[in-house]
N, C-alpha and C positions, 0 to 999 in steps of 0.2 A: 373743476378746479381741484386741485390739490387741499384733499383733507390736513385740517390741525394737528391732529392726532400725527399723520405721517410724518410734520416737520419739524415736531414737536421730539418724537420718538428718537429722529437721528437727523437731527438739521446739518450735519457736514456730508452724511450721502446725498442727502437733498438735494445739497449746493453741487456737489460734487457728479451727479448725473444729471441736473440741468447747465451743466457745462459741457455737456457732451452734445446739448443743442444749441452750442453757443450761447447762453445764455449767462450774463454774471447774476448770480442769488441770493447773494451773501450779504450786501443789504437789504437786501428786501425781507429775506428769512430772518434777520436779527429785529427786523422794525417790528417783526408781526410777533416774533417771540415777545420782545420787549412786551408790546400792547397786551398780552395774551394774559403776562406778569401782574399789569396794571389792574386790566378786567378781571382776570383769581382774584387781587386783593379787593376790588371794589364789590365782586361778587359775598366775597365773603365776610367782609362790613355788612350789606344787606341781608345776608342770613343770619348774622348776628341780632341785629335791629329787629328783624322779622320775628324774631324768637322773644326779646326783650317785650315788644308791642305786645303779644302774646301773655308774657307774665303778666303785663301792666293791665291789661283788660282783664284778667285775673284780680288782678289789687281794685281794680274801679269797683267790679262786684260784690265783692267783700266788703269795701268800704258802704258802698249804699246798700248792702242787707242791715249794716251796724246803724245807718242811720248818717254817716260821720260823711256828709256833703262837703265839707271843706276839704277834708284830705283826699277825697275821691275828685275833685275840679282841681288840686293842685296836680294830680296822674294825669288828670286829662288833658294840662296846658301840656307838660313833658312829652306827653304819645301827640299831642301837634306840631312839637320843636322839631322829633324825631320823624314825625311823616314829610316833614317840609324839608328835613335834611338828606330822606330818602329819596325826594323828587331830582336834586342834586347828585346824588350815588347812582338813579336810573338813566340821567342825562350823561354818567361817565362812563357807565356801561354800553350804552346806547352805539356813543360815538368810539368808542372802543371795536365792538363788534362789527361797526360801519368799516370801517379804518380797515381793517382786517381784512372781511371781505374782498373791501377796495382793492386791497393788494393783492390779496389772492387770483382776483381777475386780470391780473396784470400777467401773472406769475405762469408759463408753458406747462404742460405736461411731462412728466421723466420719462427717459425712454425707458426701453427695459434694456435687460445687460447684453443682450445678441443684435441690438442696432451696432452696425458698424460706424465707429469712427470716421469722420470727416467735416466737412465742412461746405459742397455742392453737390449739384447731382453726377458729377466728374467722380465723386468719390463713392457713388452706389455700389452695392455688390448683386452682381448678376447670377443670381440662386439658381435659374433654371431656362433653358430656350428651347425650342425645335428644332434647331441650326445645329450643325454639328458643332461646327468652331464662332458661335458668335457671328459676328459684321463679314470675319473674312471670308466667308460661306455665305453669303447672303447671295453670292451671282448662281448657287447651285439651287436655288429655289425658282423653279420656273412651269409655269401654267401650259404656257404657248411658244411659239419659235421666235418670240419680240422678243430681243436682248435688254436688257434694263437702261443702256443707251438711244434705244430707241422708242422708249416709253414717258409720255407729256404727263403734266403733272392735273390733278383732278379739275382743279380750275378750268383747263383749256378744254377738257372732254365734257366736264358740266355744260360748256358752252356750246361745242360740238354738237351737241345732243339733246340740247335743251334741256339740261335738266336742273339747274339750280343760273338764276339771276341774280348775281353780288350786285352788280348797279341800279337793278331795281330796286334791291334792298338800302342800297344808300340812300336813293332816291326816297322812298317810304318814311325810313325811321334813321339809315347813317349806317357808317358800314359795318362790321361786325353782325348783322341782323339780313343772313341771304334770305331768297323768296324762293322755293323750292314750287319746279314747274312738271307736268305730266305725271311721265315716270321716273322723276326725281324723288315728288311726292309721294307717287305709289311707295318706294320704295323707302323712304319714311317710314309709310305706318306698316310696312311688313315687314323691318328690323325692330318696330316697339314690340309690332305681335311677336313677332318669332323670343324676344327676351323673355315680357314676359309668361308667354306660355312654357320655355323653357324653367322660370323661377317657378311658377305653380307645380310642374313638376317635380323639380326638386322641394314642395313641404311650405313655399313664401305664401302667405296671404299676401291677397294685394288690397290695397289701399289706394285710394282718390282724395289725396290731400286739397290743403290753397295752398293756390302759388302764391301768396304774399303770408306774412305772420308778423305777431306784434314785437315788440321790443323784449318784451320777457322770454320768449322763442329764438331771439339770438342768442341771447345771455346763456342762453340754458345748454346751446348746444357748443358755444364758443364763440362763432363768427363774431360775436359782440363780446369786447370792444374789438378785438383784435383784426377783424376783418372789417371794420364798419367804413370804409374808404373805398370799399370794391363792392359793395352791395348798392342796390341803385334804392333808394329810403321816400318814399312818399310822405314828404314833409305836412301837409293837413291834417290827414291820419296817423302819422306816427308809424309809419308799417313798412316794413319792408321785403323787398322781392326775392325769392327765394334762389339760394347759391347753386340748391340740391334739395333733392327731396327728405335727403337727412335730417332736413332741419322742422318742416312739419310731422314728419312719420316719428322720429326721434320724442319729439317732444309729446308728443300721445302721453308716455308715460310720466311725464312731470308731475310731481306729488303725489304718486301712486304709489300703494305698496302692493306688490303682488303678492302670488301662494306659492313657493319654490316650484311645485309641483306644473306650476304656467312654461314654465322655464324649461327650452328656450325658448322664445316669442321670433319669431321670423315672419316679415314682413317686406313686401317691394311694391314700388310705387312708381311709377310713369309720371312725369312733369317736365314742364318746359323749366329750364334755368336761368338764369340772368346774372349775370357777372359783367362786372364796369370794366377789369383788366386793366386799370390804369398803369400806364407808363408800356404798354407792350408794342413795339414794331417791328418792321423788319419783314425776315422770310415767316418766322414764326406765328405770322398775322395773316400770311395770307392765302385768299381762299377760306376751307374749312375746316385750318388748321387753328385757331383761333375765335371764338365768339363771343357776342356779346349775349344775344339769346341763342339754346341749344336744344335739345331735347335730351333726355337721357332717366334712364333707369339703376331705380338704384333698390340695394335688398340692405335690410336695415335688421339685426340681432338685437336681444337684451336676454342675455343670460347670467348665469352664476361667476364665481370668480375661477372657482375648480376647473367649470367645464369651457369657458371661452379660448380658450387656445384651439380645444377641439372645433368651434365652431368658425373661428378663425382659419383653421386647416379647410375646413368643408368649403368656406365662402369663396377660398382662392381655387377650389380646385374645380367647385361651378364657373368662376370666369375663366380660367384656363377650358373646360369643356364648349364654353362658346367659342373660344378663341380656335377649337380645332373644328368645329363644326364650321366654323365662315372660312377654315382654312387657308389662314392668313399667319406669315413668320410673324412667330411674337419670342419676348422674352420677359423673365419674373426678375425685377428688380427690391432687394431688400436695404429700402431707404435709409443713408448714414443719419447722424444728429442733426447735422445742418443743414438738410433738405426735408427732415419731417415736417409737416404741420403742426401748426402752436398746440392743439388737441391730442395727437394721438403718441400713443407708448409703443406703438411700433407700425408698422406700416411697410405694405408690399407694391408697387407700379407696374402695372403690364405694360407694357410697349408692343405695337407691334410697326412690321419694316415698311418700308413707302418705297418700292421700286423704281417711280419713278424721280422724288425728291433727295433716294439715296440718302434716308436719314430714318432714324426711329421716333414713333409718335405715340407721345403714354396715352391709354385709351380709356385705366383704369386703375384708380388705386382704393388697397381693401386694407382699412384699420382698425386695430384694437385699441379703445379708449381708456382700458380699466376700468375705474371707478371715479377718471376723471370728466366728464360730462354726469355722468349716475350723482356725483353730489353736487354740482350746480341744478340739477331737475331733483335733486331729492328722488331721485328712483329708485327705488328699493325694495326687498321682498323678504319675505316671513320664510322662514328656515322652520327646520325638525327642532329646531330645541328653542321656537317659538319667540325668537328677538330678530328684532329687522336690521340686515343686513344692505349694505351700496351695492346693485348690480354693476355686471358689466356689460358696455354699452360697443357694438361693432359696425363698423357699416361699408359698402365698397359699391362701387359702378358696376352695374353687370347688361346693359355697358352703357357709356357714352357716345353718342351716334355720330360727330362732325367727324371726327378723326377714322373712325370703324368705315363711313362711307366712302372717306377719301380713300383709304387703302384698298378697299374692294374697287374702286372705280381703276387706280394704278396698274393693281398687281392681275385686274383679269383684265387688262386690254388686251383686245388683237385686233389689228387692221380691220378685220370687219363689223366688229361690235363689241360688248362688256362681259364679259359670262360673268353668271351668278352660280357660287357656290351652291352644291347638289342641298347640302342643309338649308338653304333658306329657299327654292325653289319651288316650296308650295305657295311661298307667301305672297310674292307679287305674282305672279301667274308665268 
């Protein structure tokens, strides 16, 4: 969430770059300032008092060194008038602080100044592709002599070939949740391996989080409240099913202060995901272009404020290197305001091309939080001049496997079977 201090310091930029993610601020920033006003004064009544109490236990003892018991029980009713008045000052602070908070959980993250304007993902800016010219070039990428009109879309080859059962899966648990058959499955756990043997390479510890976490574990990373409609919430326990592995790996660091010198902390994780996707249909659903549970990997940062741009640059340019190793058309999308997500301060989307759906499919997206998730986990770390600073918190798909499989299944057909790209060819055999 958005630190006090920041809205505190320039509440019209505030307002003014969470408009750039549609968002109106302007009430919400004046209620908290207001509160903010209340709690200084209420604060500073009680350090008053605090101080008074202090002298008066001062007069109590003086008085009973002198002997002089009545005037020492007359201090003592006053220091109980004034403790019972301070239970009331601690109740106005209390709910002052609450109120605050409240709202701040409400309140998105600002972008930074190089998100582009907009308001959908019609208004993204496409930073970088393998394409010469974009979509119009998209017929000059070609594996085999099958024209892109003559290429079925992954569903119909899954089927073909046995390799993933969407009606089983209905049948089991409902649809969104396929049941990956033979060498469907092979190939499953030889795009986990191939990631993350590729993240260990590049320096990620990996991590074996749960896939479910408690309620302070949303909060912490954002999904709560903001997403808590699309997570699927185990009502007895109170727990719910994780979106991504950002959201256990992420939280490791909650109320931690680390040593600058940790920094930066690189870490990725393999988990199954679970998302509700309510309200989704259409082409967009179907097949494995849409899930309810997925698999996917994810490489999770916490570094300094200085150096996260840098590690930002590195993270995009690890999922760009898988994306030329599976050697699949992709392009880097630099997401406008009103396609960010509620969390982050700027945010990059890989897509790559679907030959035979003739449409692009985001496989990836790599964000910098700032210091906005760092102060809902209190993450923070000890600097050279020994006071604790809010890290920044980064995280991206390297990669997400429904979308990555459909486009290898597409884009290497030929008549007589699927080729697998030369980089992933040691993995399923």
């Amino acid at each position: 969430m958005l630190t006090l201090a920041l809205i505190k310091e320039n509440p019209e930029e505030v307002i003014k770059r969470l408009a750039k993610k549609h968002f109106d601020g302007r009430d919400a920033i004046n209620h908290i300032l207001e509160l903010d006003t209340e709690r200084r004064a209420a604060q500073t009544l009680r350090d008053n008092q605090a101080a008074q109490l202090n002298k008066m236990a001062a007069q109590i003892g003086a008085f009973m060194k002198q002997g002089n018991k009545e005037e020492a029980e007359k201090v003592k009713a006053e220091v109980a008038a004034i403790k019972e008045n301070n239970k009331a000052i601690d109740e106005r602070l209390k709910a002052a602080e609450d109120e605050i908070r409240n709202i701040l959980l409400t309140i998105p993250n600002t972008p930074y100044d190089i998100v582009p304007e907009g308001s959908a993902a019609g208004d993204n800016l496409v930073v970088k592709s393998n394409l010469s010219d974009e979509v119009a070039t998209v017929a000059e990428w070609k594996h085999d002599a099958v024209n892109d009109e003559a290429k079925v879309p992954h569903w119909d080859l899954a089927k073909k070939y046995n390799l993933i059962d969407f009606d089983l899966g209905v049948k089991i648990t409902g649809a969104g949740f396929p049941v990956y058959i033979g060498k469907g499955a092979r190939m499953q756990r030889a795009l986990i391996q191939f990631f993350l043997d590729e993240a260990a390479a590049a320096g990620y510890t990996e991590i074996m989080p749960p896939t479910v976490v408690n309620e302070a574990s949303g909060y912490g990373t954002g999904q709560l409240p903001d997403k808590e409609g699309q997570m699927y919430h185990c009502d007895l326990d109170n727990l719910y099913l994780i979106p991504t592995a950002e959201v256990p790996v992420t939280n490791i660091y909650r109320d931690v202060i680390l040593d600058e010198k940790q920094l930066p902390i690189k870490n990725c994780a393999y988990t199954q995901c679970f998302r509700r996707e309510a309200g989704s249909y259409g082409k967009d659903v179907r097949g494995l272009n849409r899930l309810h549970e997925f698999s996917k990997i994810e490489i999770v940062r916490i570094d300094t404020p200085e150096h996260s741009d840098q590690s930002h640059r590195e993270m995009l340019e690890h999922v760009e290197g898988l994306l030329k190793k599976l050697e699949l058309p992709y392009r880097i999308l630099r997401l406008c305001g009103g396609d960010m997500s509620f969390t982050a301060a700027l945010c990059y989307d890989f897509e790559v091309y679907s030959e035979a759906q003739h449409r692009w499919l985001e496989v990836s997206s790599v964000s910098n939080f700032d210091t906005y998730q760092a102060n809902r986990l209190k993450c923070r770390y000890r600097g050279e001049d020994k006071k604790t600073h809010l890290c920044h918190t980064l995280n991206g798909s390297a990669l997400a496997l429904p979308r990555i499989l459909a486009a290898l299944l597409e884009n290497n057909q030929t008549p007589e079977a699927i080729r697998v790209p030369k980089g992933l060819q040691e993995y399923p055999g």
